[in-house]
N, C-alpha and C positions, 0 to 999 in steps of 0.2 A: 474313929477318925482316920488312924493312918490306913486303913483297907479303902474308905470312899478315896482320898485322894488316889491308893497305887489304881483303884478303879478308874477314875478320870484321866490321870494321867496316861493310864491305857490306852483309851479311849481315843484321847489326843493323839497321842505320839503315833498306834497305830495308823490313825485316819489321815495323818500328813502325807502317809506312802500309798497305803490301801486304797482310798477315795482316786489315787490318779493312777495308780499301775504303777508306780514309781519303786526300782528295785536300789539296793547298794550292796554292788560286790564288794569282794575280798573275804565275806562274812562265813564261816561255817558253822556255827553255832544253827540248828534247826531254826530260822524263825518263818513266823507266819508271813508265807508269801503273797506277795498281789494277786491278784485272782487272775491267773491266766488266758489270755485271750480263748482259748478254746472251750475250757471250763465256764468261762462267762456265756460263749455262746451254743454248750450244751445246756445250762439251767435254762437259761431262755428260754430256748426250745421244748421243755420239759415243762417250765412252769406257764408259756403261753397255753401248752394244748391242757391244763387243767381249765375246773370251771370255775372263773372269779368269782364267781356266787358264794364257793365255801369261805370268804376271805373271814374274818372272825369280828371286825368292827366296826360297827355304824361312823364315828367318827374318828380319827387319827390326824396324824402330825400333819398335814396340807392344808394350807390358808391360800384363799385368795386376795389381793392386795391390790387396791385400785386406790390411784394416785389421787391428789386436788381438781387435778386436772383430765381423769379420765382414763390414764394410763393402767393397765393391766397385768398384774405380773403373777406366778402361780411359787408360795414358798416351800417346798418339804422339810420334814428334817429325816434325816440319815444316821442310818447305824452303818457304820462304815465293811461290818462284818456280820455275815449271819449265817444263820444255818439252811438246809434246806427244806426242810420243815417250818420254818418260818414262811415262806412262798405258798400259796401267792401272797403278795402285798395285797393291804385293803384296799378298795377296788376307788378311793381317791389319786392314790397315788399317777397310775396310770390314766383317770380321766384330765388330769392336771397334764401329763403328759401330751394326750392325746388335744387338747384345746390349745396347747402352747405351738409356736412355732421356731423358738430357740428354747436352749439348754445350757446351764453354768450349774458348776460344779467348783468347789473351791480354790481349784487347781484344775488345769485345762490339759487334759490331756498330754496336747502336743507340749507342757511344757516337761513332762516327763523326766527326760534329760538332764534339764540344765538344774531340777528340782533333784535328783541321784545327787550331780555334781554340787549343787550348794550342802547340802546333806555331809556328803563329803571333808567339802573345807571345813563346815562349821564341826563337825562329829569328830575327827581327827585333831590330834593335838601336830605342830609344826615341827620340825626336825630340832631337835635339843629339847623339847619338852615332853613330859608324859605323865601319864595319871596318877603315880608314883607321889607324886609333888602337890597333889591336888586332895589329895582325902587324906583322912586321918589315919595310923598303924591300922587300925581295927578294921572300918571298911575297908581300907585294902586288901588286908588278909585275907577278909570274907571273900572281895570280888575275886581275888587271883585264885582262888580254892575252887569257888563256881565254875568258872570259865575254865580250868584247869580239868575239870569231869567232863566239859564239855567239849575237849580238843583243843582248847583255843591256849599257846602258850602266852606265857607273862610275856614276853617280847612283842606279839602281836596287841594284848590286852594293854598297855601300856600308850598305845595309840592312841587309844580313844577317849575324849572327855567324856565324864561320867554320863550326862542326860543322853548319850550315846548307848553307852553302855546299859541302862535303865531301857532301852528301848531293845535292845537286843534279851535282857531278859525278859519281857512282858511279852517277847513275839515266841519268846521260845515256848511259853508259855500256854500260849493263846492255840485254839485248832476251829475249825472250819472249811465247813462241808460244801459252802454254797457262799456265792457272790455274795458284794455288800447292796446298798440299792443305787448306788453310782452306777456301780459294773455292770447291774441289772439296765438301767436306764443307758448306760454307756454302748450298750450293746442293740440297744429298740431303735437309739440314735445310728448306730452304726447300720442297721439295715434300712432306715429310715433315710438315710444320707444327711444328715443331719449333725453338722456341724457341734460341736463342744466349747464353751468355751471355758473362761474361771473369772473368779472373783477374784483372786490375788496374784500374784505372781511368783513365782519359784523362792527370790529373796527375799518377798515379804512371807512365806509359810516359815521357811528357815528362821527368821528373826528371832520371833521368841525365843529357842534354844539356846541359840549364839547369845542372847542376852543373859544367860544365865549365869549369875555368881557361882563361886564353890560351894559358898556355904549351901545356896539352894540346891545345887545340884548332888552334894552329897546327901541334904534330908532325902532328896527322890532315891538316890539308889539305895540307901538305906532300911525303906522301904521294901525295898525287894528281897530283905529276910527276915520281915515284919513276921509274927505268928499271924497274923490279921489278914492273909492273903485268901484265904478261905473266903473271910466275910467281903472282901474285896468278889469275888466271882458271886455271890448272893447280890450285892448292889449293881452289878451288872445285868442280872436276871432283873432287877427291878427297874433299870434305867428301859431295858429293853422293851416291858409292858407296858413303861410310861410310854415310850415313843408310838407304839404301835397303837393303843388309848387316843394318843395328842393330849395325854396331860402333859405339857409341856413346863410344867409351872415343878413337878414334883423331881424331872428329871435335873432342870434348875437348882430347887432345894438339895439335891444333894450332891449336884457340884459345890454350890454355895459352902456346902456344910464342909466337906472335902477340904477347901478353899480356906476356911475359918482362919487355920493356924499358917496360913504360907499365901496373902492377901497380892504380893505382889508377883510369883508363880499364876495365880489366878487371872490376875489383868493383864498380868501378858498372853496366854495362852488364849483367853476366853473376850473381856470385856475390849482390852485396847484392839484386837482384831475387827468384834462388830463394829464399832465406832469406824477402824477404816475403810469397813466394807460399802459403808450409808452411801456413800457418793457414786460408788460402783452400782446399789441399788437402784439410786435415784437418776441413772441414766439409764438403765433395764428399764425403769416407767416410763421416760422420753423418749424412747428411742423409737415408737410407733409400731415394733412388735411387743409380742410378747412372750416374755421369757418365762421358763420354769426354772428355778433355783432352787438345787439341791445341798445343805448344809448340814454338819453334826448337827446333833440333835442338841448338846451343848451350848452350841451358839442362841438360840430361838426364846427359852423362855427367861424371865427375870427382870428387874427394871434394867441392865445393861443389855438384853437380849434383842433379837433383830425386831422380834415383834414390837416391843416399846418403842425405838425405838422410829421403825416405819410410824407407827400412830404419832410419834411426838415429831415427824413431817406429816402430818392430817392425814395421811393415809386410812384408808378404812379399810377393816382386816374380818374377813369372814372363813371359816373353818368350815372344810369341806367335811 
């Protein structure tokens, strides 16, 4: 149980920054950076002149989504991080691409910025306060030990609230060779000229965190000297076949399961997000283009997933 959650939470936390490019200085602990402008449009380049024919799945994560009324919208889901060997993507991805005439992504590029800076306020503790004061003797010994092999001293490590903290170990963690399919698709857009937009906005990605109590945010870092981090990198390996498959119902299942013992971590990260997202949706169907929407893979399957969701607005949802 505690490996699928530091899995999901992974998952999450990375995809807040990775999916938009979004970096946050001051930080020296190694973590897994945004996929750099250049490296986005070297894989490009490398994985367009492949031949999409080797793609390895009849079906995967992309649905198409046509409104009551006619409206048209293309949904993928996203691993925010991959490898290069993973590329090409199945060759829906890009026909979805290629048929749409907009693009959103959960976070819009251009909001980059102000997404570092809410990061920021919420990640950092205010002047008179610090992590010291927020976890128990025990995990804090652990974290100032960690971060102490890692450079980082108790002085600086004291700044940051824990789900802060939780995210700086899980990047450190993390390694990767090759774009996520944001960066991939952010990059088709960029020669394409082709505008970006997002579902949400800088303060509503950050919300979740800032909502977080102590208590939950100490279980999460907690976590991070779980014996169970192993089987946490095995549920990744499996989340990532589901996506690539479009079983989307299994990668669900094991957030779900993840989720079990910390119901209200879940519905913020996961459930209360789709639910704000619908309305953002259901102007993509009206709006008389059509958009391709690229989201965690997290978000899409489950009865609180986008796909329920679209369908319980009549939506009719067909899987490419």
């Amino acid at each position: 149980m505690k490996g699928r959650l530091l899995s999901s939470i992974s998952i999450l936390l990375l995809g807040v920054t990775a999916l938009s490019g979004a970096s946050v200085p001051v930080i020296r602990l190694p973590p897994l950076p945004p996929t750099p402008p250049d490296l986005a449009r070297r894989a490009h380049e490398e994985i367009s002149a492949r031949n999409r024919g080797s793609a390895r799945s009849s079906t995967t994560s992309v649905w198409k989504v046509t409104s009551p009324a006619g409206g048209v919208m293309y949904l993928g889901g996203s691993i925010h991080r991959l490898e290069r060997n993973d590329f090409p993507l199945p060759p829906a991805f890009d026909r979805a691409f290629d048929r749409s005439d907009r693009l959103a992504f959960e976070i819009a590029p251009s909001s980059v910025s102000a997404l570092s800076l809410r990061l920021r306020r919420t990640g950092f503790y205010p002047p008179g306060d610090n992590l010291s004061r927020h976890l128990s003797a025990r995990t804090y010994a652990q974290v100032v030990e960690l971060f102490n092999r890692a450079g980082i001293p108790k002085s600086k490590l004291n700044r940051f609230r824990p789900w802060f903290a939780v995210y700086l170990c899980l990047s450190a963690e993390g390694s990767s060779d090759g774009p996520g399919v944001e960066a991939h698709f952010g990059e088709r857009a960029r020669v394409a000229r082709r505008t970006v937009e997002g579902i949400e906005s800088a303060e509503e990605a950050a919300r979740p965190f800032a909502a977080l109590t102590d208590r939950h945010s100490e279980q999460l870092l907690g976590l991070g000297f779980s014996p169970e981090v192993t089987k946490s990198r095995r549920d990744l390996a499996a989340i990532k076949r589901a996506w690539r498959d479009g079983d989307v119902e299994v990668a669900a299942n094991t957030f779900r399961a993840a989720y079990g013992e910390f119901p209200a971590i879940g519905d913020g990260m996961i459930a209360n997000r789709n639910r704000a997202w619908l309305p953002r949706l259901k102007t993509f169907l009206e709006s008389g283009k059509t958009y391709y929407v690229l989201a965690g893979i997290a978000h899409l399957g489950g009865r609180d997933g986008l796909l329920a969701l679209l369908r319980g607005q009549g939506c009719r949802i067909e899987q490419m």
